[in-house]
Structures are given as structure tokens and as C-alpha cells.
N, C-alpha and C positions, 0 to 999 in steps of 0.2 A: 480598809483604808481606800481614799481615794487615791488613782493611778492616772498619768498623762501621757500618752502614748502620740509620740512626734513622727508623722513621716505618711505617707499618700500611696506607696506602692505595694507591689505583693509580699515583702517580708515583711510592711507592717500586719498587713492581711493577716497572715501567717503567725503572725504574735497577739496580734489580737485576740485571733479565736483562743490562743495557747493564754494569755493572761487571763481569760473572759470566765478561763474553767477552776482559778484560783478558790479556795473560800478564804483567803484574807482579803477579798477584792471586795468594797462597798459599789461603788461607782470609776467607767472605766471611761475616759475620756479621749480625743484621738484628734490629732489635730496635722495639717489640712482633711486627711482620710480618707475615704471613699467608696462609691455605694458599698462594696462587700465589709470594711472596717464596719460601717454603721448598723450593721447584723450583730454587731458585739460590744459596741461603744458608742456613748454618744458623740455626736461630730460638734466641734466646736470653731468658728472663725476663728482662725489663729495665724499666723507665720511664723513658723520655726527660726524665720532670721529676724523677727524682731524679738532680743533678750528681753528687752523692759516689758511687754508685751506678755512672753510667759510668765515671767514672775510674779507678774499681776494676777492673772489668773488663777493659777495656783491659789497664792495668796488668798484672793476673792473667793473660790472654791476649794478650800481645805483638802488642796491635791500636797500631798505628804513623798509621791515618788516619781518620778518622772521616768520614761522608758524612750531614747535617742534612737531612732531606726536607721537615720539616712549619715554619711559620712559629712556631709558640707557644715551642718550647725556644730558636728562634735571637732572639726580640723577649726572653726571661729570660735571656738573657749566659750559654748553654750552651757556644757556644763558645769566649768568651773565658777560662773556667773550664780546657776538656780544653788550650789553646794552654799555660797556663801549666801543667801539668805535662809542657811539650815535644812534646806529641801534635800532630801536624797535623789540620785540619777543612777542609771546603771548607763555606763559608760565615762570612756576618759576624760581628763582634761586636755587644756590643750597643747601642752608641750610632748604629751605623752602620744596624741594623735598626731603629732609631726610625723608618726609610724607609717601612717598612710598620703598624709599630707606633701609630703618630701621627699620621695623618693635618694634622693642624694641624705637627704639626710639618715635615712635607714642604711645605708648603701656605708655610709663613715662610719656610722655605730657597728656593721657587721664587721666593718676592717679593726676597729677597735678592738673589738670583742673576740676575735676572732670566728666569726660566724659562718660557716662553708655558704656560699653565692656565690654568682657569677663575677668575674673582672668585670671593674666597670670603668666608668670618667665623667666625672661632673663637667658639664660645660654648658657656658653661660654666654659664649658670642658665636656667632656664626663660623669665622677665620677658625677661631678655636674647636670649635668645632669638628670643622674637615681638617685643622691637622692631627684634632686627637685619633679619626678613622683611618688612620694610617698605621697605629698600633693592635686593631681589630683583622682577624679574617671574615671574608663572609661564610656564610650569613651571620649577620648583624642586627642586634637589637637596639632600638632608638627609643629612648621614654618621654613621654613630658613629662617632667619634675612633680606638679602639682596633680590634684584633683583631676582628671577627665570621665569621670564614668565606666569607669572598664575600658573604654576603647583610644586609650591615648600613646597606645606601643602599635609600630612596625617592627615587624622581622622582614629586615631588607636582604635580598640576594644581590644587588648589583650596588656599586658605590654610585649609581646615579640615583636608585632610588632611597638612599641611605640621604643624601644629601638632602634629595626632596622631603624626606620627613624631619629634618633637622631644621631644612627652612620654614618647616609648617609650625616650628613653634619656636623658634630664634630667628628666623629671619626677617628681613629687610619688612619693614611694617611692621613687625610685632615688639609687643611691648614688655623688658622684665620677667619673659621667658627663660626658663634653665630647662636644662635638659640632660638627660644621663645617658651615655652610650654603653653597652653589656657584652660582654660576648654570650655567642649563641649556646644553650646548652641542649646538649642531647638527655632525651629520658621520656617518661610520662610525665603528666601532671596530676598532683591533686591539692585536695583542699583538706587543713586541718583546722578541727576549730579547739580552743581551751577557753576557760572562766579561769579569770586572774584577780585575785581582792591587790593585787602587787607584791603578793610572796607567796602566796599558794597556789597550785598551778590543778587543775580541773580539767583531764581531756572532756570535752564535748561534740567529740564524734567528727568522723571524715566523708567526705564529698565528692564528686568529679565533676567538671560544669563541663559546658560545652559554649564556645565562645565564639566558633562561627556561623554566620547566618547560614549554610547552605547543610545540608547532609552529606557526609563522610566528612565533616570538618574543612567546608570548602567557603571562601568566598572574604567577607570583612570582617573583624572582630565587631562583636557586640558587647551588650552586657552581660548575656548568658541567654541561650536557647533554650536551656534542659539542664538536669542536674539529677545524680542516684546518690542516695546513701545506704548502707555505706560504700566506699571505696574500698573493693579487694587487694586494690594493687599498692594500698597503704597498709601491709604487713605489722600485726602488732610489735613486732621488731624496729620495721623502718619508723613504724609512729615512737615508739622509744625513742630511737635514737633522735627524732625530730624534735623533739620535745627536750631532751637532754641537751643536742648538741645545736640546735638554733631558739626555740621558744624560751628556755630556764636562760641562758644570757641574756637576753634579749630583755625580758624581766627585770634580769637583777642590775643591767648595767641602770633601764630605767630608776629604779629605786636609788640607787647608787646615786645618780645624779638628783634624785628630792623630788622627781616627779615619778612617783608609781604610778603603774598602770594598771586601772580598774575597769573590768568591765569583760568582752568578747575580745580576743583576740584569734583573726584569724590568718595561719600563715598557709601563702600559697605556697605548694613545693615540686621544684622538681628532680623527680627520681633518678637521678644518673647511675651511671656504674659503680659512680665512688662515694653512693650515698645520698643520702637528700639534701639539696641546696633550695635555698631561699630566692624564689623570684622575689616575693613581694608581700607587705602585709596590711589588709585589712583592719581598720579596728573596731567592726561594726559586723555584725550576722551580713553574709553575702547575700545576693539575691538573683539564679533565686535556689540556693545552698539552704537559706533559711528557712524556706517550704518543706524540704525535705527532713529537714532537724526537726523542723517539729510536728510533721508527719509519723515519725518515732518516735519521738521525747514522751515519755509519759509518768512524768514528777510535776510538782508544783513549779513554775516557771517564775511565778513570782515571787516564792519563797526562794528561790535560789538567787536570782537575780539581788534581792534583799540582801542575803547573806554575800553577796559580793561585795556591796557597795559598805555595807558595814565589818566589813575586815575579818569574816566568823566564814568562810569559804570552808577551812581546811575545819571545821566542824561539824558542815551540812552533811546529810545525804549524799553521797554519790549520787551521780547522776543516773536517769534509770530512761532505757533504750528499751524498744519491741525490737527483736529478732529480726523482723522480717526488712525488707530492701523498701525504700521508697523512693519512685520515681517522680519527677514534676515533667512538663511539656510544657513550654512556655506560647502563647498564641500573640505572635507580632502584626502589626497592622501594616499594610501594604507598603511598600518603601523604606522601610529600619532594616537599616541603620540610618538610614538615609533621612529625607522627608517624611515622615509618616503621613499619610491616608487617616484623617481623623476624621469624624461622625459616622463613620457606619456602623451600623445598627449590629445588635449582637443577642440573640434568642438560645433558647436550649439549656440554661444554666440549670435549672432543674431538672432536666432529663439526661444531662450527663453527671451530677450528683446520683441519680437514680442508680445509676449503674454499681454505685460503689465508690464512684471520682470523690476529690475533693476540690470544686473550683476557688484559687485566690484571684481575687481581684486585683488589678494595677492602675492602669493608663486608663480607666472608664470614668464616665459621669451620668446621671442624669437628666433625661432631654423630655420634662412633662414625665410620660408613665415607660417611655425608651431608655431604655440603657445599650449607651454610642461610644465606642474608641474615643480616647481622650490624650493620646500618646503612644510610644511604639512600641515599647514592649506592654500588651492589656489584657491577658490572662495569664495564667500556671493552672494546670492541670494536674493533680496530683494521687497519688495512688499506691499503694502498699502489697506486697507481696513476698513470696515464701522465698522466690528468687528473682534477680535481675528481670527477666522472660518472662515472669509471671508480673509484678508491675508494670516493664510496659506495657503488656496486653491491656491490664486496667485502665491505665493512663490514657493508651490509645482509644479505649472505648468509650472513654469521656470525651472526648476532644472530637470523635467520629457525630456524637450526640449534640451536638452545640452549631449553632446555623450563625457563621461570621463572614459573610460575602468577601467583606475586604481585610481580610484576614488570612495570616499563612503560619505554618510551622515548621520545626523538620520533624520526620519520621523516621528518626535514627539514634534519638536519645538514649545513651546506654550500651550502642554498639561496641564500644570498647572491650565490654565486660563481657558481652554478650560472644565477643570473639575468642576471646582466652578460653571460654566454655567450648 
């Protein structure tokens, strides 16, 4: 079968090569993509935000499945669009990606459902705003409602800076922003992923990211620095109960309401004293969480996926994992979060594969016979081992091999686990 793989950065990367090794796979196509994708697929002019645009394509090249990587085309009803000219997708529609789309909206549904999360408050004006911060202690968490990238929450310590990021997306100039206020919760973090046809529920393995730019978890959120899997400190216990007591509601109320949800679902969770609570959910492979998944995933990717979107989940195979830990190391271009430093040149890619690395691609292009930074987050590095310590080593040893002037990382992905030992 021909496949359409939508999306430019390293979790497409990262599925690509993992689609590329199907044998139901004819032809794999990959649209915007980028040099590392094009090692596995052919790259096609496309824009994931023009609907009419895929469908055509498809159509014109007898592409039968479409594979959604990035959040933005699945939260605009991409794929409820290609379903209805018969096309299979693997991922949701869009009332069902309101999950990731709407924070507030997730946020009602947990109250509904009773879903353990943090207390929160929709608010939708400024005034409103600072009187709802009057029912919060600090520290304080401040969301923007919609889409941001990863990087659209503060945890505010003072009510001046709590304000300031209220008014960074409600205030005075801005337009039709909402915003949800949380109280702070104490615990770890981690990442769970499941495969949902929208009544059978499929763990697909746990993560840890690392979200800010500096080492010891110092500095701005990003989108993710680095990521292991799996996560030790997601106990096959705690994963039960997450799954039982936030993921299976979460589900059923979808269904409940006529919009199932099909595809990746991934809840981020934090590990309090009284259990796992729900910051936030994903409905699309993290990134770069996804590097890692399928730096261990070793099943058909696209047979699974299949059996998603055709409602036969609770029939497939299990899902089948290596043992061993993989870490990623994400390589950001000079100034990310911030402005990124693009066109510097980026050499090594074959000599830190050499060592045993896996390089994905992201933020790169092109330039003649150079390949130059193209955005801020522009490698993952990736790497497998028997334990945490033993993948970063790998990792690091890739990432030591690769010649990126204007380029930086941290050297502490993993520390976490790394401590507990």
C-alpha cells in the first residue's frame, strides 16, 4: 500500500525510518520532510494545512493511508476531512483532538469524569483573570488554552509574574485568548503513551522528557531537550492505575459523546503522593518521546497503526519492545528557545552513526551539497542500551562525533534516573 506521512521534524524522522521497514509498505511518501525523512520516503510538495491539497494527492497517487505527525493539521479536522473521502489516517478527528487543542476543554471533561488533575480556572478576560489568582497559592501555573508548542505554561512564584504571563496571552492587544490557571503540583513527571481504536486501549510504553533548555533542568521550557525510555519511575502499578484511573475515562467519556478517539494518545502525568494526576494530553507521538518509542518498538508499525484506524486493535499483536533503555539528545541551534541561529553548517552525521548513534533529523535543509540548521530544535541523537548509563554514553558519543558550530545541547539527559541509581 501506498502511505502519506505528514509532518517535517524528528518524530516524523523517527516514523519514517519505523514505517519504511513495514512489508505492507509499496511506496512511502512524506510531506513537507526533510533531508533525514528523504533517506526513507519520497518527499513530496505538500502543506499539511492545505486539506483540498492532500486529498488530491492521495487521490492522484493511490496513497490508501495517511500517517498525521504534527498536532496543528489533527486539532484543524485534517483528518476527519481525508476519512470522508474513504482514505484511512491514523490519528483523531477533530473534536476528539480538542484533547490537546483546549486545554480548558480537557480540564471540564476531567471534572466530568472525575479524572484526578490539578484544580484549575478557565479564564477568558484579564479582570477575570487576576480575580480568579486569588484562589491559587503560589507557585502557580498559567496555560495558554490553545496550541503553543510545548512552551505556552509558566510556573509563576510571585503574583507579579503570574500576572505577566496572563497578560502574555489575554491581555491588553491580544486577541480571543483563553487561558487556564492550575494549582502547582508536587511529584515527578512522566510520559505515557497508549494506541486507542476508541474502545480498546494498547499501552505503548513510557518516557521522561526534559523540557528545559539548560542542564539540571534550568532555564525556559522548550519543546524537549532529550527524552529515555523507558521511564522507571512510571511503576507498572502507577502505569495501571494511569490508565485505569485517567486514560479509560478519558476514552469512554469520548466515545460517550460520538466522537471516539483513534489514534496515539499521549497523557503527560504527574506522580504525586496521591497518585498520578493528569497535567495534559497529547494526541499525537511527542517529540522527541517518539525517537525513543521507536528506537525500541520492534513490530510492524504500520500494521499496527492499521489495526487502529480499522477498529481490530484489541485483535493485533501486542506491542513488542527491546528491553533495553533508549536515550535521544536533542542538538538545538544557537538561541532556542528563543531566535534560533539558522544556516550553520552541520558535518559528522556519518561518523556519529558510525559509533552505533541513530541521527534524526529535524530543523535541517539542504543548501546545494550542505546541510545547514533550518529551525531550533535540528537533530536528536539517539541511542540504546542495557541501562540508562549505558545509553547516554551511546548517545553522547554520537553527538561528541558530529561538527555543529552553532549548535548546543544539554549533557545531562537522563540525570534523573541516573540519580535514583
Amino acid at each position: 500500500m501506498n502511505v502519506l506521512l505528514l509532518g517535517s521534524g524528528g518524530r516524523e524522522h523517527a516514523l519514517a525510518w519505523r514505517l519504511a521497514q513495514s512489508p505492507l509498505l509499496d511506496t512511502l511518501y512524506a510531506a513537507p520532510g526533510n533531508p533525514g525523512i528523504a533517506d526513507h520516503a519520497e518527499i513530496v510538495d505538500l502543506n499539511p494545512a492545505d486539506h483540498r491539497g492532500v486529498i488530491d494527492f492521495c487521490l492522484r497517487h493511490s496513497v490508501s493511508f495517511v500517517v498525521i505527525g504534527p498536532e496543528a493539521p489533527l486539532v484543524d479536522g485534517l483528518a476527519d476531512n481525508i476519512r470522508t473521502m474513504g482514505i484511512g489516517v491514523f490519528g483523531p478527528g477533530k473534536e476528539a483532538a480538542r484533547l490537546e487543542g483546549s486545554k480548558g476543554f480537557t480540564k471540564d471533561l476531567c471534572a466530568r469524569a472525575k479524572i484526578p488533575t490539578a484544580r484549575y480556572a478557565r479564564v477568558t478576560s484579564r479582570d477575570g483573570a487576576r480575580a480568579a489568582l486569588g484562589d491559587f497559592t503560589l507557585p502557580v501555573v498559567i496555560k495558554d488554552d490553545g496550541l503553543a508548542a510545548g512552551k505556552g505554561v509558566t510556573i509563576a512564584t510571585s503574583r507579579e509574574e503570574a500576572e505577566t504571563a496572563i497578560d502574555a496571552i489575554i491581555g491588553p492587544g491580544r486577541q480571543g485568548g483563553d487561558a487556564v490557571i492550575e494549582e502547582f503540583l508536587e511529584g515527578e513527571e512522566a510520559s505515557l503513551f497508549v494506541l486507542t481504536d476508541g474502545e480498546t486501549i494498547v499501552p505503548f510504553g513510557s518516557a521522561q522528557d526534559h523540557k528545559r533548555v539548560g542542564d539540571g533542568d534550568t532555564g525556559a521550557n522548550t519543546g524537549g531537550m532529550g527524552a529515555y525510555s523507558p521511564a522507571p519511575v512510571l511503576t507498572p502499578e502507577l502505569e495501571r492505575r494511569a490508565i485505569d484511573e485517567i486514560v479509560r475515562p478519558t476514552v469512554a467519556a469520548l466515545a460517550a459523546a460520538g466522537t471516539p478517539f483513534s489514534g496515539v494518545l499521549y497523557a503527560g502525568l504527574m506522580l504525586t503522593a496521591d497518585g498520578p494526576k493528569l497535567i495534559e494530553y497529547n494526541v499525537r507521538f511527542g517529540d522527541p518521546e517518539c525517537q525513543v518509542l521507536m528506537m525500541r518498538f520492534t513490530g510492524d508499525l504500520l500494521a499496527l497503526m492499521l489495526a487502529t484506524e480499522e477498529r481490530r486493535l484489541g485483535e493485533a499483536p501486542a506491542p513488542a519492545f527491546s528491553d533495553d533503555v533508549a536515550l535521544v539528545v536533542v542538538m538545538a541551534a544557537d538561541g532556542y528557545p528563543g531566535t534560533p541561529q539558522t544556516g550553520g553548517a552541520i558535518t559528522g552525521l556519518d561518523k556519529a552513526e558510525a559509533t552505533g548513534a541513530r541521527v534524526f533529523q529535524a530543523g535541517t535543509i539542504r543548501e546545494g551539497e550542505a546541510l545547514v540548521a533550518s529551525g531550533g530544535r535540528v537533530l536528536g541523537v539517539a541511542a540504546t542500551g542495557a541501562d540508562v548509563r549505558a545509553a547516554q554514553a551511546a548517545a553522547y558519543r554520537g553527538i561528541d562525533a558530529i561538527d555543529f558550530p552553532t549548535g548546543f545541547c544539554r549533557r545531562d539527559i537522563g540525570w534523573r534516573a541516573l540519580a535514583r541509581d
